[in-house]
N, CA, C and O atoms as a CHARMM CRD file, in Angstrom:
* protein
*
  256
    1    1 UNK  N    -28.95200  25.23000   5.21400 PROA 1      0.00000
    2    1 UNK  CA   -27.96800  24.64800   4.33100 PROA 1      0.00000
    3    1 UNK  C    -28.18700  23.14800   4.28700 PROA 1      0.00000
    4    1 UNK  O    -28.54700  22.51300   5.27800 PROA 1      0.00000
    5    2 UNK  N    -27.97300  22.64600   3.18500 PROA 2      0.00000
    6    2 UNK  CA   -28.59200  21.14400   2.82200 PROA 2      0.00000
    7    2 UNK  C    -27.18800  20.50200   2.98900 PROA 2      0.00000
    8    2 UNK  O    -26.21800  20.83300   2.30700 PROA 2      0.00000
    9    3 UNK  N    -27.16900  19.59700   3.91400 PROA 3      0.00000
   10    3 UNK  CA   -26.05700  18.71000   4.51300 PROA 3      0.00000
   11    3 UNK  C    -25.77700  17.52200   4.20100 PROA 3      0.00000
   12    3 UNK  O    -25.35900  16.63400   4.94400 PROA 3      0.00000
   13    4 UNK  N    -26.09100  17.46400   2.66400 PROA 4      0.00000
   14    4 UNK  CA   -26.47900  15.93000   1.69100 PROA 4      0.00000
   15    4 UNK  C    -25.16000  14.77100   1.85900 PROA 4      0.00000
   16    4 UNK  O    -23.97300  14.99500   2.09700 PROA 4      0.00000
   17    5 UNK  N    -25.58700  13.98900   1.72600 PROA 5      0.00000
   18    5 UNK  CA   -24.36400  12.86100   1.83700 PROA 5      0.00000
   19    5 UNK  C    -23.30800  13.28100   1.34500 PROA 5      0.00000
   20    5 UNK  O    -23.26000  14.23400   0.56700 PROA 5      0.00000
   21    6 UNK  N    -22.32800  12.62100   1.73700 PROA 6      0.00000
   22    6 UNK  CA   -20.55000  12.52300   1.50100 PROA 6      0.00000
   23    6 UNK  C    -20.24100  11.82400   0.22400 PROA 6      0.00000
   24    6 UNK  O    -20.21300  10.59400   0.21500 PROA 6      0.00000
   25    7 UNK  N    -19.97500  12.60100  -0.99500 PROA 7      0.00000
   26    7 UNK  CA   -20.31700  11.15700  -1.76800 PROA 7      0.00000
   27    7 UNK  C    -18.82200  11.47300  -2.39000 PROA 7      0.00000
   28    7 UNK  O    -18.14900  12.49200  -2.22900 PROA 7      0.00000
   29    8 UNK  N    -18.46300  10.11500  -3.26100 PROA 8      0.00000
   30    8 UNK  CA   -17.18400  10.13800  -3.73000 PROA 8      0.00000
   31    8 UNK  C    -17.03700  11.44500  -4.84100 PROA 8      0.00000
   32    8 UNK  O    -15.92600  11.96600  -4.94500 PROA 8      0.00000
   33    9 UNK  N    -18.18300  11.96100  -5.66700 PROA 9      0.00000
   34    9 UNK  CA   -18.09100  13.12700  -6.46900 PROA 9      0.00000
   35    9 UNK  C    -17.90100  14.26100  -5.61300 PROA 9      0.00000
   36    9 UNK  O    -17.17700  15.12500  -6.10900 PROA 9      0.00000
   37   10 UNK  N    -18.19200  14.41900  -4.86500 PROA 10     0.00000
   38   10 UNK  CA   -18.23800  15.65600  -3.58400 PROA 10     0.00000
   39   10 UNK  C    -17.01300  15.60800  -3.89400 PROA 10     0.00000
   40   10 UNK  O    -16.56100  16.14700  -4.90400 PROA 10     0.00000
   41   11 UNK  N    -15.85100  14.49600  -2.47000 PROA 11     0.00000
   42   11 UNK  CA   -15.20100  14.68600  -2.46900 PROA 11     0.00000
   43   11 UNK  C    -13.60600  14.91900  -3.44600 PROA 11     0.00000
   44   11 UNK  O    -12.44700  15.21500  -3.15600 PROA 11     0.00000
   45   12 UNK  N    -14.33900  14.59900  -4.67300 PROA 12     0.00000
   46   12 UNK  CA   -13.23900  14.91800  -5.67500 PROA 12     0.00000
   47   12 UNK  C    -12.89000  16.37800  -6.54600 PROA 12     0.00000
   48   12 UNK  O    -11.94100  16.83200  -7.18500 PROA 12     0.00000
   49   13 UNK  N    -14.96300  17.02000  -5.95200 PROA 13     0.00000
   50   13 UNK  CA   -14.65500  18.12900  -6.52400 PROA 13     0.00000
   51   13 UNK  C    -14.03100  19.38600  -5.71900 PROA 13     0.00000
   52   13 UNK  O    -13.50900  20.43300  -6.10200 PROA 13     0.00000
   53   14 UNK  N    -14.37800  18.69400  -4.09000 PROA 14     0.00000
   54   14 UNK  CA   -13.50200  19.84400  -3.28600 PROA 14     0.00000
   55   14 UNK  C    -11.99500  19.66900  -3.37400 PROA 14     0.00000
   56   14 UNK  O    -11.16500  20.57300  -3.27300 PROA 14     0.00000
   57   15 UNK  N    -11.70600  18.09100  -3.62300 PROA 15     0.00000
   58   15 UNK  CA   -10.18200  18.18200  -3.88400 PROA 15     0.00000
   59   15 UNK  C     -9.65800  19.17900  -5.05500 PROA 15     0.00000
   60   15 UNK  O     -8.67200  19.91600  -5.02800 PROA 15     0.00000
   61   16 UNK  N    -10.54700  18.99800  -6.01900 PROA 16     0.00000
   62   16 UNK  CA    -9.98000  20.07000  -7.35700 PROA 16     0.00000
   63   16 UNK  C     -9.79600  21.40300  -7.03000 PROA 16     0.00000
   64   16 UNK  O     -8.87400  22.08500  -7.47700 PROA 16     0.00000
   65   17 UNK  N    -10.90100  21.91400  -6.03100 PROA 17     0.00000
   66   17 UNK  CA   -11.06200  22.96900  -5.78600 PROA 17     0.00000
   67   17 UNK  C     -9.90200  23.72200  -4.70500 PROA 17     0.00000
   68   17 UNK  O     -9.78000  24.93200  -4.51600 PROA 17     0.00000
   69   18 UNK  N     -9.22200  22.77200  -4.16700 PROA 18     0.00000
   70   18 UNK  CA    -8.32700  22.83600  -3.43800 PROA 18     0.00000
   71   18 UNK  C     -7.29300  23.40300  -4.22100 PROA 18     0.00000
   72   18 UNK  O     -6.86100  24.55400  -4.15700 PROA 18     0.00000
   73   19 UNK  N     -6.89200  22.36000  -5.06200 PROA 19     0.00000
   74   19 UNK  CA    -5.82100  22.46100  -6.04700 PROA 19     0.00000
   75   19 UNK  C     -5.82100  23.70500  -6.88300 PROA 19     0.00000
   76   19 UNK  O     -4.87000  24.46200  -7.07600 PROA 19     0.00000
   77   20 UNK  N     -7.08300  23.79700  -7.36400 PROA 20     0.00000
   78   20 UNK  CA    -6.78800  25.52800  -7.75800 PROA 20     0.00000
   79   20 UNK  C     -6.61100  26.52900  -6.85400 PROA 20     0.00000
   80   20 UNK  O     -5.88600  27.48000  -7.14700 PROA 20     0.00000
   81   21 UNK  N     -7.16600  26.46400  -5.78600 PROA 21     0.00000
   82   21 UNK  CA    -6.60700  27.39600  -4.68900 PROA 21     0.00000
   83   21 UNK  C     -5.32400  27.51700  -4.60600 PROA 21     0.00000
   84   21 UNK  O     -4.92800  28.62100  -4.23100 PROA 21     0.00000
   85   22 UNK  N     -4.43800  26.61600  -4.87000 PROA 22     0.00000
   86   22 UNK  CA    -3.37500  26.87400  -4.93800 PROA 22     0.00000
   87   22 UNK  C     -2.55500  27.36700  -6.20300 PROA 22     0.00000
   88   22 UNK  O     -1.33600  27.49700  -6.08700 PROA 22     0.00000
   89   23 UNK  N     -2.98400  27.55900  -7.02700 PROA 23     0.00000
   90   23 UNK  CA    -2.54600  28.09800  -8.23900 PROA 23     0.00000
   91   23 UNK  C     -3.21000  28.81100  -8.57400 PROA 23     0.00000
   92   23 UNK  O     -3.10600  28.91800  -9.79600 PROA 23     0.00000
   93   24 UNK  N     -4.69800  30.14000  -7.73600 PROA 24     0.00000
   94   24 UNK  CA    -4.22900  31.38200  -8.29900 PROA 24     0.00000
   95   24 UNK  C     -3.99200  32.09800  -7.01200 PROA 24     0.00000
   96   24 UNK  O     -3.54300  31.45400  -6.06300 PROA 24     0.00000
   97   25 UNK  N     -4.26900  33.45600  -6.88300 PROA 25     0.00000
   98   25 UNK  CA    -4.08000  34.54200  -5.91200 PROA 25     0.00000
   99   25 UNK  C     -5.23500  34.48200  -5.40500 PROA 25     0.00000
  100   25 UNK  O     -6.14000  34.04500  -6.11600 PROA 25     0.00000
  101   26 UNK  N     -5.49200  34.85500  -4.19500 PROA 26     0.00000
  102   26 UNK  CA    -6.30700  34.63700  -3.41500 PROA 26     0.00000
  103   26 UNK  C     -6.63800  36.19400  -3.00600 PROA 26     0.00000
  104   26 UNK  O     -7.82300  36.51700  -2.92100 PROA 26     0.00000
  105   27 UNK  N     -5.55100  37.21700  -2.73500 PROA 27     0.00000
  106   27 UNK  CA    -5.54800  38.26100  -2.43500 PROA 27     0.00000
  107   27 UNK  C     -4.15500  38.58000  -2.66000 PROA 27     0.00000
  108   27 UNK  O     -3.19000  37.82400  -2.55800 PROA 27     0.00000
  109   28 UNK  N     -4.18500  39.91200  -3.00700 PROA 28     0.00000
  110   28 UNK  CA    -3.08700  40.61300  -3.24100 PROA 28     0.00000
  111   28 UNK  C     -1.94800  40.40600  -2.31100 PROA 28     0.00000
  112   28 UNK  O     -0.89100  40.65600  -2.89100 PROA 28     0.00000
  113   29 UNK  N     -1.76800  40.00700  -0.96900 PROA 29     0.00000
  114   29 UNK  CA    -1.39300  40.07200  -0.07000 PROA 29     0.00000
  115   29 UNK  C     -0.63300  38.11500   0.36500 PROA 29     0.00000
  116   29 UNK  O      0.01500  37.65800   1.30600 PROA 29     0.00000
  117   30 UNK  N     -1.09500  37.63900  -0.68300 PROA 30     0.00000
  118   30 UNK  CA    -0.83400  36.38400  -0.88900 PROA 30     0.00000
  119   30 UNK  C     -0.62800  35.93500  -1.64900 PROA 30     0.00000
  120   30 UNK  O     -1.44900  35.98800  -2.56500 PROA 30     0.00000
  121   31 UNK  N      0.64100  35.14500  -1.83400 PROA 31     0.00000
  122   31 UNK  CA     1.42100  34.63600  -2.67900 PROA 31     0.00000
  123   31 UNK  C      0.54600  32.85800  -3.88500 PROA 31     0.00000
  124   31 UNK  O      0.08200  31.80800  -3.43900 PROA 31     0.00000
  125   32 UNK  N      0.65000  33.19300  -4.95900 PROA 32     0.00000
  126   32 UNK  CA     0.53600  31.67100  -5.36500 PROA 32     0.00000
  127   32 UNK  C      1.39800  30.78000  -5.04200 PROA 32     0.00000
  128   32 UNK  O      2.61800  30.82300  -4.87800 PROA 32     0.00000
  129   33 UNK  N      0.14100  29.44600  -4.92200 PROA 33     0.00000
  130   33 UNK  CA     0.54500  28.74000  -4.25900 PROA 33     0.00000
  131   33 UNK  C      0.63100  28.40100  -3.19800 PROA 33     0.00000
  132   33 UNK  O      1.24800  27.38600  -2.87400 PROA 33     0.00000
  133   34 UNK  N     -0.06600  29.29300  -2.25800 PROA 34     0.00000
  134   34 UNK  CA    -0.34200  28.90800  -1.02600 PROA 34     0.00000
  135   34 UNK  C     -1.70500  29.38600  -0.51400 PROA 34     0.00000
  136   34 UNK  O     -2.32300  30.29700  -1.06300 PROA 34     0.00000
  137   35 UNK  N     -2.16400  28.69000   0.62200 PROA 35     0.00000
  138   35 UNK  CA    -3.44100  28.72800   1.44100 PROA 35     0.00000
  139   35 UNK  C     -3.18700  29.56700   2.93500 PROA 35     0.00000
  140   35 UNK  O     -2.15200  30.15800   3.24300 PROA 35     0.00000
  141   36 UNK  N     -4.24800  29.46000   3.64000 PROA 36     0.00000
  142   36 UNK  CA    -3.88300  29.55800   5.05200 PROA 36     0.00000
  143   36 UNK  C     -3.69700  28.70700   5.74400 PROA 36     0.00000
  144   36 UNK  O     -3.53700  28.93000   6.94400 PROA 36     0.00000
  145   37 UNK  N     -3.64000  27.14300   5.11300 PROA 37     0.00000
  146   37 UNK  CA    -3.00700  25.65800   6.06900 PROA 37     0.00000
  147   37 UNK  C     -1.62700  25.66900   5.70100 PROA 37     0.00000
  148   37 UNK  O     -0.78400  25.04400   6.34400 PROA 37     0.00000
  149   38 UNK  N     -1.30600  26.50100   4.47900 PROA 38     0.00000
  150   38 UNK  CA     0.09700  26.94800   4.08300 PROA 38     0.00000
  151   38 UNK  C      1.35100  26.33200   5.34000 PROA 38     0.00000
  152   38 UNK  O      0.62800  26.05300   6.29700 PROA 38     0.00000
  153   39 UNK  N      2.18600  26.14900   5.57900 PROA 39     0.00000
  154   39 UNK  CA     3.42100  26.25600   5.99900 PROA 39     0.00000
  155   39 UNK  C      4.65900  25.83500   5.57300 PROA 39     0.00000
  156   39 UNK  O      4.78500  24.85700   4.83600 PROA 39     0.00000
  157   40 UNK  N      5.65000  26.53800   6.00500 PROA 40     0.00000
  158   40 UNK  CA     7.16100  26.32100   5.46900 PROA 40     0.00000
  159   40 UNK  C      7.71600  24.56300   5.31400 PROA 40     0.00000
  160   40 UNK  O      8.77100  24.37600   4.70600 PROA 40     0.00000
  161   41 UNK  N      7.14500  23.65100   5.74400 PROA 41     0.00000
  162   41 UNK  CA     6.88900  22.44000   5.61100 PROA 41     0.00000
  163   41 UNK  C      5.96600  22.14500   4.75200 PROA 41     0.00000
  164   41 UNK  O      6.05900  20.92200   4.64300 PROA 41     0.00000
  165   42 UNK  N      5.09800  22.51700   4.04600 PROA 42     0.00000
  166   42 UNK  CA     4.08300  22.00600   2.88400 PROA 42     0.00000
  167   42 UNK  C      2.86800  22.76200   3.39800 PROA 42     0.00000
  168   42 UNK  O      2.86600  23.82100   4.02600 PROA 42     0.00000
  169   43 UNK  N      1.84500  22.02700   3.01600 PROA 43     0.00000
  170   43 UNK  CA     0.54300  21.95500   3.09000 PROA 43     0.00000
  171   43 UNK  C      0.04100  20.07100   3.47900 PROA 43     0.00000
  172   43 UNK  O      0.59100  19.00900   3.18800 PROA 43     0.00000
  173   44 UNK  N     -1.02400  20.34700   4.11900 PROA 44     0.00000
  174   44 UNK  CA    -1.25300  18.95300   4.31600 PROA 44     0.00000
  175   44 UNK  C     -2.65300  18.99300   3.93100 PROA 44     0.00000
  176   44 UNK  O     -3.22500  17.91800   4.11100 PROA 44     0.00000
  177   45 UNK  N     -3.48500  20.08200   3.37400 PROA 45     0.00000
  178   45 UNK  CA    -4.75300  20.28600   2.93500 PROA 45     0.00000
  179   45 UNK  C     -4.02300  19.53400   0.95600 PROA 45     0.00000
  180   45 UNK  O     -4.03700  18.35900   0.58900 PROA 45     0.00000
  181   46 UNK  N     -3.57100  20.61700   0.25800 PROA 46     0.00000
  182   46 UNK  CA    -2.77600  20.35500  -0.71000 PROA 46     0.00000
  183   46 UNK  C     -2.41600  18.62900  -1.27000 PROA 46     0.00000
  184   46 UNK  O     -2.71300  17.99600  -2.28300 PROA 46     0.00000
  185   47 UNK  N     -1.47300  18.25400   0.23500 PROA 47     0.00000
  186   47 UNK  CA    -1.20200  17.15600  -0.09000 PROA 47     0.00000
  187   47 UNK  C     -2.28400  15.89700  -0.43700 PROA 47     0.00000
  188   47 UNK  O     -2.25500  14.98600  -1.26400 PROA 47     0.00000
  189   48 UNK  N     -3.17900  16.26900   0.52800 PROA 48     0.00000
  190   48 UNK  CA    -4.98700  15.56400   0.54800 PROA 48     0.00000
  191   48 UNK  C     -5.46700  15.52900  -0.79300 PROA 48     0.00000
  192   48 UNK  O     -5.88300  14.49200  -1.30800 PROA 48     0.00000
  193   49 UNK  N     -5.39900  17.20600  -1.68000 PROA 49     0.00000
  194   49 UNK  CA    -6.38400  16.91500  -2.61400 PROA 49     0.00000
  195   49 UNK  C     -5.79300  16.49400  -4.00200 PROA 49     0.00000
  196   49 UNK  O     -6.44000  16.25200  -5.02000 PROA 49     0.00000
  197   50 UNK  N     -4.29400  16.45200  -3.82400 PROA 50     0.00000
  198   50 UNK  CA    -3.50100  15.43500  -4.96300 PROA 50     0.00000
  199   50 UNK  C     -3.82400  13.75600  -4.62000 PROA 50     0.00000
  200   50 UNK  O     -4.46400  12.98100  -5.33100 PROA 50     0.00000
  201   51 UNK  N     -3.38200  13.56500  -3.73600 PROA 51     0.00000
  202   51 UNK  CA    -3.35900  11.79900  -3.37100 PROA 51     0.00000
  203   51 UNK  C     -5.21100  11.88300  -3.60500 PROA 51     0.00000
  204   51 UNK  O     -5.57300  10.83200  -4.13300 PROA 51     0.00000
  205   52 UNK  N     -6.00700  12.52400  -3.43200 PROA 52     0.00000
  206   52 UNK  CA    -7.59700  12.46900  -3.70600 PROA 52     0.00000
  207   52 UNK  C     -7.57500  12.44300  -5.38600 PROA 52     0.00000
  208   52 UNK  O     -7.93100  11.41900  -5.97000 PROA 52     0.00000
  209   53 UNK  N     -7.25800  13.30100  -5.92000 PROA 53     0.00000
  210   53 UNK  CA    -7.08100  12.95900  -7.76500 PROA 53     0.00000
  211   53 UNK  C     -6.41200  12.40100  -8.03600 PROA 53     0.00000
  212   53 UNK  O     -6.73000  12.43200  -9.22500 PROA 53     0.00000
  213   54 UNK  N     -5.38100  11.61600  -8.01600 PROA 54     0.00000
  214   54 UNK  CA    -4.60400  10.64100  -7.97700 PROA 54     0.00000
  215   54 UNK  C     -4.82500   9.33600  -8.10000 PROA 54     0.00000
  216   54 UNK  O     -4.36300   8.48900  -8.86500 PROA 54     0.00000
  217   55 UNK  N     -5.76700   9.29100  -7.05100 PROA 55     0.00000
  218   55 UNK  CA    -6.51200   7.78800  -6.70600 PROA 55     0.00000
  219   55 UNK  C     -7.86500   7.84200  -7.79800 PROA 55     0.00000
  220   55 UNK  O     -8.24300   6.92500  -8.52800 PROA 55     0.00000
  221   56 UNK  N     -8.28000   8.80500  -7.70000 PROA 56     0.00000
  222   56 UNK  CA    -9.39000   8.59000  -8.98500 PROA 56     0.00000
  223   56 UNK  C     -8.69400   8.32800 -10.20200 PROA 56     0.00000
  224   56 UNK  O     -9.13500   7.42800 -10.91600 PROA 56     0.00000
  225   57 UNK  N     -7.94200   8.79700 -10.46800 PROA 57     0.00000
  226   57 UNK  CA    -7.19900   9.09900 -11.78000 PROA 57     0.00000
  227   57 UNK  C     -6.81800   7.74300 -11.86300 PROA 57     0.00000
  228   57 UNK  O     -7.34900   7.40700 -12.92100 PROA 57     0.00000
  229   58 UNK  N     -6.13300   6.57600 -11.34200 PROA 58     0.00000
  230   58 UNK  CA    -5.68600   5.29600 -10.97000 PROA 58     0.00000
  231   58 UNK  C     -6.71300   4.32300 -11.31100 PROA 58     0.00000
  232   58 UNK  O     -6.64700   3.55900 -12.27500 PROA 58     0.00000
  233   59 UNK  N     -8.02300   4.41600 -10.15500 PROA 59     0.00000
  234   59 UNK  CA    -9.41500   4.02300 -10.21800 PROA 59     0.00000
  235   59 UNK  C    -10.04400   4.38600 -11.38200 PROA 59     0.00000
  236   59 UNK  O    -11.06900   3.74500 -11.61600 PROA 59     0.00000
  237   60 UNK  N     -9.71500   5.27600 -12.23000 PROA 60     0.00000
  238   60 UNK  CA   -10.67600   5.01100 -14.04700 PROA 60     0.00000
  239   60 UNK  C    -10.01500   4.94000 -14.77400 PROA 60     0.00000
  240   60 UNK  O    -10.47000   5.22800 -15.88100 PROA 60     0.00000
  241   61 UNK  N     -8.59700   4.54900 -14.72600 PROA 61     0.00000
  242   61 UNK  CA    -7.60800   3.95700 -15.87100 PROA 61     0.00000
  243   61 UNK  C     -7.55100   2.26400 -16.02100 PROA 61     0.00000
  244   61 UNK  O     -7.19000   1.33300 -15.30200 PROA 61     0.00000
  245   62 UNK  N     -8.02800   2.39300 -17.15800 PROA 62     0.00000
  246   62 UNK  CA    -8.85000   0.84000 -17.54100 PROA 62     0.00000
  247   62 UNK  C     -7.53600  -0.02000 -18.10100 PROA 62     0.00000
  248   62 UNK  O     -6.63500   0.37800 -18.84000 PROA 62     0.00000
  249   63 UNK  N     -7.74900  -1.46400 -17.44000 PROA 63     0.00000
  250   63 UNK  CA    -6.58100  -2.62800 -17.56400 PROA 63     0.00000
  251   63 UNK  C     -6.22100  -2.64700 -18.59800 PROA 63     0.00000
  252   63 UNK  O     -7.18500  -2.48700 -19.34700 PROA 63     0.00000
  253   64 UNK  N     -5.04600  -2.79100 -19.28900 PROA 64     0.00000
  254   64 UNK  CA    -4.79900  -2.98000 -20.62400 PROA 64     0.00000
  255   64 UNK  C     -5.31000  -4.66500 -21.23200 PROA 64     0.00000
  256   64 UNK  O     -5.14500  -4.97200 -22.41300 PROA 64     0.00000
């Protein structure tokens, strides 16, 4: 497995990928909207890959 640098596109596309994890079904047996970092207090995987699109989203919105 190729263990290529950390790069800022990487990490924005596992954040996305996060985020859809949470909005579909994963298995029948599991509810949308949640993962297995899931808990009755949030998610803190979740919370990661919003504040991660967020900040990009911030970072390419050009000065008026």
């Amino acid at each position: 497995m190729d263990d290529g640098p950390i790069t800022p596109a990487l990490v924005l596309w596992t954040a996305k990928r996060v985020i859809t994890q949470h909005a579909t079904t994963t298995s029948p047996h599991r509810a949308n909207g949640m993962c297995v970092q899931c808990c009755g207090a949030g998610c803190n995987m979740l919370s990661w890959a919003i504040d991660v699109v967020k900040a990009h989203r911030l970072a390419t919105i050009p000065e008026p």
